[in-house]
C-alpha positions in Angstrom: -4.0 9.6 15.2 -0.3 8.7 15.1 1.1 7.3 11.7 3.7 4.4 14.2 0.9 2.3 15.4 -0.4 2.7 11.9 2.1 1.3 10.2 2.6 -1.3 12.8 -1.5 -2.3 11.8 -0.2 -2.7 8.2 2.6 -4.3 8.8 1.5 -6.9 11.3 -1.4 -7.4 9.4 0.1 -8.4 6.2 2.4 -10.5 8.1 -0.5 -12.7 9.7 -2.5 -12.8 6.5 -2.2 -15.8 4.2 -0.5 -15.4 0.6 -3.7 -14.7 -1.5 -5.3 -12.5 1.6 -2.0 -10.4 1.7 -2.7 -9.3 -1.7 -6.1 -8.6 -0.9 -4.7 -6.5 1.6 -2.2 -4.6 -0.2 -5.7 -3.6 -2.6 -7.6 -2.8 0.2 -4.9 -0.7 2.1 -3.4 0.9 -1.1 -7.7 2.0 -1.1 -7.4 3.8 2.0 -6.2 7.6 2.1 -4.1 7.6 5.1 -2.2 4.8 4.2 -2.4 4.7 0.1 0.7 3.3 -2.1 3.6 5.0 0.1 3.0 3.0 2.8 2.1 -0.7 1.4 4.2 -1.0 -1.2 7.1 -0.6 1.0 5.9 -2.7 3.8 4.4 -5.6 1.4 7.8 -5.9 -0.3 9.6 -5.7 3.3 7.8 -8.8 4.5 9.2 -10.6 1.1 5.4 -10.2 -1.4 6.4 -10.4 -5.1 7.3 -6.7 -6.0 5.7 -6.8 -9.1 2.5 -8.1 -8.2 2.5 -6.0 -4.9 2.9 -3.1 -7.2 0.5 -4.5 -9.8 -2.5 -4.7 -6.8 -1.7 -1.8 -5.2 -1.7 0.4 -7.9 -5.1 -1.2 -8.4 -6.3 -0.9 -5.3 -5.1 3.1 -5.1 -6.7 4.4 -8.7 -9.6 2.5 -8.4 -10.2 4.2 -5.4 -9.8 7.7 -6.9 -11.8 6.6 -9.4 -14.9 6.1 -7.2 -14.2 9.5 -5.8 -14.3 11.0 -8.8 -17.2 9.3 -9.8 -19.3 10.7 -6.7 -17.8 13.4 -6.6 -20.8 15.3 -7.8 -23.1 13.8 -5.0 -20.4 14.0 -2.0 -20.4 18.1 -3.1 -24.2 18.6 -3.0 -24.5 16.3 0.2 -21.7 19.5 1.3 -23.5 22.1 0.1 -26.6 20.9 2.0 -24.8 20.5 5.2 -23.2 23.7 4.9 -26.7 25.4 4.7 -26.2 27.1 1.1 -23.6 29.1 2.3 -21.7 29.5 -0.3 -18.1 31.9 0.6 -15.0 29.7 0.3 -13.5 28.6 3.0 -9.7 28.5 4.2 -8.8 25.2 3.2 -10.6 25.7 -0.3 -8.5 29.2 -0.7 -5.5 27.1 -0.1 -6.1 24.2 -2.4 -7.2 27.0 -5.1 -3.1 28.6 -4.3 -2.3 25.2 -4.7 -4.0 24.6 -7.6 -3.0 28.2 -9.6 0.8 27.4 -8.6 0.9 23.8 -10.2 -2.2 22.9 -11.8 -3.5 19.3 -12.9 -0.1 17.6 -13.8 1.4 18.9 -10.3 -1.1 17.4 -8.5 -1.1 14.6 -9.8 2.9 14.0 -9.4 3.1 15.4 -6.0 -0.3 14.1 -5.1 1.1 10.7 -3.3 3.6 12.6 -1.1 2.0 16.1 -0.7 -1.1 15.4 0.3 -2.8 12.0 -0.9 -4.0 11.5 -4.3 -7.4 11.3 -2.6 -6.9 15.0 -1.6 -5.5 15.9 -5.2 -7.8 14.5 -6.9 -10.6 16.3 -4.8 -8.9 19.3 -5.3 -8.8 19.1 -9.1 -12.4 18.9 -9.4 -13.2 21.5 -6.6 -10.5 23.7 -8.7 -13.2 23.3 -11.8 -11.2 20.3 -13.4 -13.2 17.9 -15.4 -13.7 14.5 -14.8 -11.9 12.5 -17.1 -8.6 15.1 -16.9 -8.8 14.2 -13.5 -8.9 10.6 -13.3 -6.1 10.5 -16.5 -3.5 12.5 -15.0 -3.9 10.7 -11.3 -3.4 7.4 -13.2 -0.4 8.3 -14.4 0.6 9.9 -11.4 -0.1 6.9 -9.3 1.7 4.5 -11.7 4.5 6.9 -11.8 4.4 7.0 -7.9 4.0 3.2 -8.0 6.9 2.0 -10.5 9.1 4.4 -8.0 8.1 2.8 -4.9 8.2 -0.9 -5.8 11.4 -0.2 -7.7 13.2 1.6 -4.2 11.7 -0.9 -1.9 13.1 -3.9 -4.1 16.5 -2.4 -4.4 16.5 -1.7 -0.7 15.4 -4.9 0.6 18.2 -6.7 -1.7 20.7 -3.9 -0.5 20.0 -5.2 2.8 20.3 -8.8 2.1 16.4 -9.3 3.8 15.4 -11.7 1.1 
């Protein structure tokens, strides 16, 4: 799938929407892996949303998300395990994530989740690396706000830099 049409979907899409529904949107889009917080927030404050509620939702939207991952994370890793036939040697991407995970830990993760990977995949990556629960879902929160204030900060400087509102 090719990120262009992508974030022509988005972009048309909040464009078309009405004012509550493009909030609704920039939840339900910051929800989704592929698209997450680096995407939205700059779009949603291109089209002239607020910049601070746009950041407020999708922030929202993004570690609530995480959140339900984490919470079934336990039953999405059995549902694996069952599927996988109780074969239990790790595989290549789980030998990666563990380099990943002995090089920066937790904390690096969760700061580079948003443009390495997806805080969807960090966070899955944490608690396949033996990270418990709550860790988890803390140090993603503040990742993701971190991530967050960053974006809506950029994409309100450049939209006014431009003169586009």
């Amino acid at each position: 799938m090719s990120v262009a049409p992508l974030l022509v979907d988005v972009g048309s899409s909040l464009e078309q929407a009405g004012s509550v529904l493009q909030y609704l949107l920039v939840f339900v889009f910051a929800a989704i892996p592929v698209i997450e917080i680096l995407v939205v927030v700059p779009i949603a404050i291109g089209l002239g949303l607020d910049p601070l509620l746009t950041g407020i939702v999708a922030f929202a939207g993004n570690v609530l998300s995480v959140y339900a991952l984490i919470l079934f994370y336990r039953q999405i890793a059995n549902w694996l395990r069952r599927r996988r036939g109780g074969r239990s040697e790790p595989s290549d991407r789980y030998a990666r994530a563990r380099r990943l995970w002995d090089r920066y830990g937790l904390p690096g993760l969760a700061a580079g989740g948003p443009v390495l990977a997806g805080v969807h995949v960090a966070a899955l990556v944490a608690l396949l690396a033996g990270s418990r629960s709550r860790l988890v879902a803390a140090w993603m929160t503040v990742g993701i706000f971190a991530w967050t204030v960053v974006l809506v900060a950029a994409s309100a400087y450049g939209v006014s830099l431009l003169g586009l509102t």
